[in-house]
C-alpha positions as CSV (number, residue, x, y, z in Angstrom):
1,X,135.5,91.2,81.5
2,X,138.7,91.7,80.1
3,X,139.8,95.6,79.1
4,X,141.9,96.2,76.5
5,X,142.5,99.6,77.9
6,X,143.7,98.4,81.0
7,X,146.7,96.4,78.7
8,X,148.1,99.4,77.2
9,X,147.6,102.7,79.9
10,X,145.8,102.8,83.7
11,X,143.8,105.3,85.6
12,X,146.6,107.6,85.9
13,X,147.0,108.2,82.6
14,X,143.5,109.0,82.4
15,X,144.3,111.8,85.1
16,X,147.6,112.8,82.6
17,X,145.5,113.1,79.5
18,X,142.7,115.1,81.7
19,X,144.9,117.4,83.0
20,X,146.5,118.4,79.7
21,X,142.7,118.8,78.2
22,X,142.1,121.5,81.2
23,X,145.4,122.8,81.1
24,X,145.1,123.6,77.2
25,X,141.5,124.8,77.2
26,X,142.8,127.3,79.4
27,X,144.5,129.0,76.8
28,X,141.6,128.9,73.9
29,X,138.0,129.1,73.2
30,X,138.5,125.6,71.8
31,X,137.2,122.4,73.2
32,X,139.0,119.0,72.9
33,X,138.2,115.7,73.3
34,X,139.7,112.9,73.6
35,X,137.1,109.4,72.9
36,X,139.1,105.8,73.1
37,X,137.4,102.9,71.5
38,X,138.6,99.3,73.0
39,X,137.8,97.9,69.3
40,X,135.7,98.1,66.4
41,X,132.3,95.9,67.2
42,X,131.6,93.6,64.3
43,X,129.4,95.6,62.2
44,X,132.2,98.4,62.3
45,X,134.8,96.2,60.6
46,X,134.8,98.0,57.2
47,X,133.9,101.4,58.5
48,X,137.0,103.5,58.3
49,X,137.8,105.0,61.5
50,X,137.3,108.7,60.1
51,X,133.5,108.0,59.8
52,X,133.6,106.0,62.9
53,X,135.4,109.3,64.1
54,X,132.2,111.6,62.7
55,X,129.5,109.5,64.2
56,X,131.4,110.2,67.5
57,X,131.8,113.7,66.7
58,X,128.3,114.0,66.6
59,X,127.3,111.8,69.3
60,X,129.7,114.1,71.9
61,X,127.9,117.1,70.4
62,X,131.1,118.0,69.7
63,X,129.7,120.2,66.5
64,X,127.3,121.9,69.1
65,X,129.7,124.4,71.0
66,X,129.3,128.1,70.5
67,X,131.9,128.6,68.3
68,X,132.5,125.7,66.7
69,X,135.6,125.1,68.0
70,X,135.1,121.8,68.9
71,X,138.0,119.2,68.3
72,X,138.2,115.2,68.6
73,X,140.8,112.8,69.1
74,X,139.3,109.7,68.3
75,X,141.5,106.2,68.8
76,X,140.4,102.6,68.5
77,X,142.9,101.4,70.5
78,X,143.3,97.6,69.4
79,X,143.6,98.7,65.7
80,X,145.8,101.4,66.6
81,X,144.2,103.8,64.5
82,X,143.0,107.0,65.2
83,X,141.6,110.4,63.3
84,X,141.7,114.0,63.9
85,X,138.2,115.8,63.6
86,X,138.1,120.1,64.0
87,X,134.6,121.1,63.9
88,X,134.2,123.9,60.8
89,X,134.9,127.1,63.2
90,X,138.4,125.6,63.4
91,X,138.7,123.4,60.0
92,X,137.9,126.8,58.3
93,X,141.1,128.8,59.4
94,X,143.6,125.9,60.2
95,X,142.9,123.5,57.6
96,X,144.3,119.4,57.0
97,X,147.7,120.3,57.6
98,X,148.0,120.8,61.2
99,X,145.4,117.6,61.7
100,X,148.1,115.6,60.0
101,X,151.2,116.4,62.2
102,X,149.3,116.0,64.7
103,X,148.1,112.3,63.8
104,X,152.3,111.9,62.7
105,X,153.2,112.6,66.6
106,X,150.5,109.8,67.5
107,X,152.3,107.3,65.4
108,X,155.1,107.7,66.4
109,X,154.5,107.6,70.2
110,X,152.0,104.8,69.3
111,X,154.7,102.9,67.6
112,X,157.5,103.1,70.6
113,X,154.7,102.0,72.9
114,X,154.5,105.3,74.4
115,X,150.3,105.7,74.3
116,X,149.5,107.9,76.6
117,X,152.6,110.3,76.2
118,X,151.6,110.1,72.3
119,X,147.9,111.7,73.3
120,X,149.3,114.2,76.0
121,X,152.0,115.4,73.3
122,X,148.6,115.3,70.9
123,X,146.9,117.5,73.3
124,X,149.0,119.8,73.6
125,X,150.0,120.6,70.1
126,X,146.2,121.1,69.4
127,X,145.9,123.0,72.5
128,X,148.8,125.3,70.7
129,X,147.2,125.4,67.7
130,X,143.7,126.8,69.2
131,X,145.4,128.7,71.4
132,X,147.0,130.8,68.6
133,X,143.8,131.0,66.2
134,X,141.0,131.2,69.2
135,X,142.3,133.0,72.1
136,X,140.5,132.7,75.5
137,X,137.4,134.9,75.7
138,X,136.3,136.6,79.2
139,X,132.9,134.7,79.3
140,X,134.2,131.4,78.0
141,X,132.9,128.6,80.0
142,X,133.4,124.6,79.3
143,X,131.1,123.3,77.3
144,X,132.5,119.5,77.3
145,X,133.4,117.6,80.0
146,X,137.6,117.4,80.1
147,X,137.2,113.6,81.4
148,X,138.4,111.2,78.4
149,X,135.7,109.0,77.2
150,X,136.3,105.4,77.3
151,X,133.8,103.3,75.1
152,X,134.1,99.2,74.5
């Protein structure tokens, strides 16, 4: 079966993206995650990708963290779209704003071909961002896996 996902970055990058997920989370209470679609199934067609976004959101459990510092970087690869999600504890204090540069970095990788640098540089600015609202606690322990989550 033919992968979409091996056409645009390879295992390594998976590794890249990982390691700047643990790397951040070291410096915040926050959790992020990063979920790649392949493509929209057929009965997803018309479903804008924020609310494709939200059903992952909960799926992940993403909304379940202790503080509600849960974030999601959700991208349908073949579409090239994508959509920021910050669950309340986060959405509260930082607001659209930030969610926004954020998804303007994205483009602009995404449009120089430059995918996986896009979501590491992605990363990091939300890993800045929590890093300056939620600072580490001494009994924080991760609740999400750091692995990115590859879906069809």
């Amino acid at each position: 079966m033919h992968s979409i996902f091996y056409d645009i970055m390879n295992d390594d990058d998976l590794l890249r993206i990982s390691n700047a997920i643990t790397e951040m989370e070291k410096l915040s209470s926050g959790e992020i995650v990063v979920s790649i679609k392949e493509k929209r199934n057929w009965w997803q067609k018309r479903v804008p990708v924020r609310k494709l976004a939200e059903r992952e959101f909960r799926r992940l459990k993403i909304n379940a963290t202790r503080d509600h510092t849960g974030i999601l970087l959700y991208i349908i690869l073949k579409d090239r779209e994508f959509s920021v999600l910050a669950d309340s504890g986060i959405h509260d204090i930082v607001g659209d704003s930030q969610w926004e540069l954020i998804k303007d970095l994205l483009l602009k990788n995404f449009r120089a071909g430059y995918y996986c640098k896009g979501i590491v540089e992605a990363v990091h600015e939300m890993g800045r961002v929590l890093s300056l609202h939620f600072p580490i606690k001494p009994d924080d322990t991760n609740e999400i896996s750091n692995r990115v989550i590859i879906r069809p």
